[in-house]
Steps between C-alpha positions, in 0.01 A plus 500: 500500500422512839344128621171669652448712193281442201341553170157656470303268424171591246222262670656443839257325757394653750504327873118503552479301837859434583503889567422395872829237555705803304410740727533321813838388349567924441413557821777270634721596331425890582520345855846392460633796308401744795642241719852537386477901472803661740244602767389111534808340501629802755221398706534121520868548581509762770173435692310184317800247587616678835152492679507362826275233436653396146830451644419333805256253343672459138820589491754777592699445208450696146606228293267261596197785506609673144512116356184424631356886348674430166384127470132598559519795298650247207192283535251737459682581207549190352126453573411819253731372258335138497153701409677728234665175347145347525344784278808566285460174351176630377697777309606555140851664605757155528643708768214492652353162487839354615530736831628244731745484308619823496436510869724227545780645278465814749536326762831239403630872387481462142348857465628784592253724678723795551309744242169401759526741767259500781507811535495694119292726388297254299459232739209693746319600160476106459382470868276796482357318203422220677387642797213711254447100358433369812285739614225494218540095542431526820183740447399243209525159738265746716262579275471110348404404860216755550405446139462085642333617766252673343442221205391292757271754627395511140451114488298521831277739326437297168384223764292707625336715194435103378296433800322809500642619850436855522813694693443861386546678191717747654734180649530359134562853313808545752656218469492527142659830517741375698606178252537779228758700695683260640520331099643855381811474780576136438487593120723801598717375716589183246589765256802712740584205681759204435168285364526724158890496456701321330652168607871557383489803580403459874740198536757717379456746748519269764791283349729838525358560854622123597804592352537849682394373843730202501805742398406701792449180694879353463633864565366539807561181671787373275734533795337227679480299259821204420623603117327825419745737575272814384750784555783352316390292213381623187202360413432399915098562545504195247672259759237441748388091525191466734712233692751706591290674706565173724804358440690792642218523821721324788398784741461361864302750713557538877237595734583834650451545842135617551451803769320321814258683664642443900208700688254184463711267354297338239789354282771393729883598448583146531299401182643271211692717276561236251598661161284437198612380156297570177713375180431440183655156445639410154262231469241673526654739164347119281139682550615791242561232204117474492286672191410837621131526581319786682368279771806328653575766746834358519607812734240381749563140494879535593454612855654212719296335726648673814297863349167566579426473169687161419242327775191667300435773821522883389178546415382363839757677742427848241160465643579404847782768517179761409305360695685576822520868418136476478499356858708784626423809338083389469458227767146616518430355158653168562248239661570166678408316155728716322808358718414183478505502144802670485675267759408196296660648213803402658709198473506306733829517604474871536144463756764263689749797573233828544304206782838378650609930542187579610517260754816617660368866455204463715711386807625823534257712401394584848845617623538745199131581413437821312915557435502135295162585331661875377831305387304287263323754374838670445698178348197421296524858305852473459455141327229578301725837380687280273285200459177700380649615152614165418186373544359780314682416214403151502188579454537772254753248278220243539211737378752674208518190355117408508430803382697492208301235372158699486597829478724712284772646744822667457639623843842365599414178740677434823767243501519112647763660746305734656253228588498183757573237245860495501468556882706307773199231587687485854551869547163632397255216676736635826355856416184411444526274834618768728194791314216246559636395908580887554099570343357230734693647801405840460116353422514279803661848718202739364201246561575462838 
C-alpha cells in the first residue's frame, strides 16, 4: 500500500480549527503545482530569466537563475511539508503520523515516485478538490470575522440594554437579524469546508500532493542539479538533496555592456565595468544541516553581501525605483516634502554620488540647455525600462508573502530572481544614481 493511503477510519476527528493552517498549507501547495505546469516553466525560461533587467542585475547565466528558482521553490515546499508533518502526527494512519519521515525517504530516493505523474488524469481531480476546499475555508474564515464583529456589536448592546440606553428598536431588531444569518453561514460553511473533514483524510490528500509536486520538482530542474540525473536514472525525481542546489552553483556573472545613451550623456562610456560575482560558496551549503522550519527563509538569507538584498536594501530601492517613475510620468503629484523623503531614503553613500553628478551637471547646463534636459528625459525612460519590473516584483514578492499569512491564496508567486535581492549592490545603486541625477536635471531644466 501506497504510503499516503489509508484505512477508513469509523470515528475519525475532524480538524475543527486547524482547518485554517490546512488550507493555507493547500493553497501552497496549489501554488506550487501550477507553478511547475509546462506553460510556467516555458515562461520562466524563455522570457522570466532573459529579461533585460534580470540578467543585467542577477545573472546572465541559467544555472545560477534555475538553482536559485528550484531552491526557492524547494523551500516553500519543505515549508508545506513541515505543517503536514505537524498535523500528521495528530493522525491514526502510522503513515501518517510519521510524514517526515516519508518525506525524507523521498527525498534520499528511497521511494520511487514514478507511478506519481504530474500530469495524470487523477492528479487535477486531487487539485480541483482542493481548490473547492479552499474556497469554502476561505468563505468560512470570512464569515467567523463578521460573525466577531458583530458579537461585539452584540456585547456593546447588552451594555447598553443594562443601562437603560435607548438606541432604537428598529437598530436592535437588525442587528439581531443580522447575528442570525451570519450564525447559519458559519454553521454552513463549517459543514462543506475542511473544518468538518476528516483529519487523515485531509493529511492524506496533501501527503500525496507533497509527494506529486516534489516528483515534478526534481524533473524539471534535475539537470541543474549535481547527482540527479533525471533523464537517465530510474528512479531520478527521487535524487534531489536541497544542498545540491548549491554545491554545483559556481556561476560567475559578467556585466554586459549596458547601451549608453550618447545624446546627453548621463552615464559616461568610460564608466567602471567591473564584473560582478554572486556564488554560492560551499560554506555557506552548513546552513541546510539545520531542522527545517517555515520561518528560516534560508533562500533569502544566502544572498552575499555584495546584492542588494545581502546589505538589507530591496525593499528601499523597490520603492525609490517607483518612486522615480512617479516623478516622471506624474511630477505634478510629487511635492518638495515628497523628495526629501525619498532622498533620505538613501544611503548615504548613494546621496554622495547623485550630489557629486549633479554638481558636474550643472556646469554645463547652460551650454546644452533644453538638448541635455530632453536627453535625460530620454536616458531616464530607457533605465527605468528594465529597472521598473524588478522593482515591481520586489514589491509584489514582498506583499505575496505577507499575504499568505492572512489570507487564503493560491496564484503562482513571483520568484526571488525576478526581484532586487539577488541584485548587483554596485550595478543597481549606479542605476538608481544615474534615474534620480537625470530626474533632478530635467526638474532643474523645466522650472527655469
Amino acid at each position: 500500500m501506497a504510503p499516503w493511503r489509508h484505512k477508513a477510519v469509523p470515528e475519525a476527528n475532524t480538524l475543527g480549527i486547524l482547518a485554517f493552517d490546512a488550507g493555507k498549507t493547500m493553497c501552497s501547495l496549489i501554488s506550487l503545482y501550477h507553478s511547475l505546469s509546462d506553460e510556467e516553466i516555458t515562461k520562466l525560461r524563455t522570457e522570466v530569466i532573459k529579461t533585460k533587467g534580470v540578467t543585467y542585475l542577477n545573472s546572465q547565466h541559467e544555472c545560477f537563475l534555475l538553482n536559485l528558482a528550484a531552491a526557492e521553490r524547494l523551500e516553500e515546499l519543505d515549508t508545506a511539508a513541515d505543517t503536514v508533518s505537524r498535523l500528521g502526527r495528530k493522525c491514526s494512519d502510522p503513515s501518517l503520523s510519521q510524514f517526515d519521515l516519508v518525506y525524507a525517504d523521498h527525498k534520499v530516493g528511497l521511494i520511487d515516485l514514478r507511478k506519481l505523474g504530474y500530469s495524470t488524469r487523477n492528479t487535477p481531480k486531487i487539485i480541483s478538490k482542493m481548490e473547492k476546499f479552499v474556497s469554502s475555508t476561505r468563505s468560512l474564515h470570512s464569515a467567523m470575522e463578521n460573525m466577531a464583529e458583530l458579537e461585539t456589536s452584540e456585547k456593546k448592546r447588552q451594555h447598553w440594554k443594562a443601562n437603560n440606553y435607548n438606541y432604537g428598536k428598529h437598530n436592535f431588531e437588525h442587528l439581531n437579524e443580522q447575528i442570525g444569518y451570519h450564525r447559519k453561514q458559519v454553521e454552513h460553511y463549517k459543514e462543506v469546508s475542511l473544518w468538518n473533514q476528516s483529519l487523515d483524510k485531509t493529511v492524506g490528500i496533501m501527503a500525496k500532493v507533497i509527494c506529486i509536486v516534489y516528483a515534478r520538482l526534481c524533473c524539471v530542474f534535475g539537470a541543474y542539479i549535481s547527482n540527479c540525473n533525471c533523464y537517465n536514472d530510474s528512479n531520478c525525481c527521487c535524487l534531489l538533496e536541497h544542498r545540491e542546489l548549491y554545491k554545483k552553483n559556481n556561476c560567475l556573472y559578467e556585466e554586459s555592456l549596458y547601451k549608453r545613451v550618447t545624446r546627453s550623456g548621463p552615464i559616461p562610456k568610460g564608466s567602471n565595468n567591473k564584473t560582478g560575482v554572486i556564488r554560492f560558496l560551499n560554506h555557506d551549503v552548513g546552513e541546510f544541516d539545520k531542522p527545517m522550519s517555515s520561518g528560516n527563509n534560508r533562500v533569502l538569507r544566502l544572498a552575499p553581501p555584495s546584492t542588494v538584498g545581502g546589505a538589507g536594501l530591496a525593499a528601499r530601492y523597490a520603492e525609490v525605483v517607483l518612486f522615480a517613475e512617479r516623478c516622471l510620468r506624474a511630477p505634478a503629484t510629487v511635492g518638495e516634502e515628497a523628495r526629501e523623503a525619498m532622498y533620505e531614503m538613501l544611503p548615504e553613500g548613494v546621496r554622495r554620488k547623485v550630489g557629486a553628478k549633479l554638481r558636474g551637471r550643472w556646469r554645463r547646463e547652460e551650454e546644452e540647455g533644453e538638448a541635455l534636459a530632453e536627453g535625460w528625459r530620454d536616458a531616464v525612460e530607457e533605465l527605468l525600462e528594465w529597472l521598473l519590473p524588478v522593482a515591481h516584483d520586489t514589491v509584489q514578492w514582498r506583499a505575496e508573502r505577507l499575504m499568505e499569512k492572512a489570507r487564503f491564496e493560491t496564484r503562482t508567486t513571483a520568484l526571488l530572481l525576478q526581484t532586487l535581492h539577488y541584485s548587483d549592490l554596485e550595478k543597481t545603486e549606479a542605476a538608481i544614481v544615474e534615474v534620480l541625477v537625470g530626474l533632478s536635471c530635467i526638474y532643474r531644466c523645466e522650472r527655469r
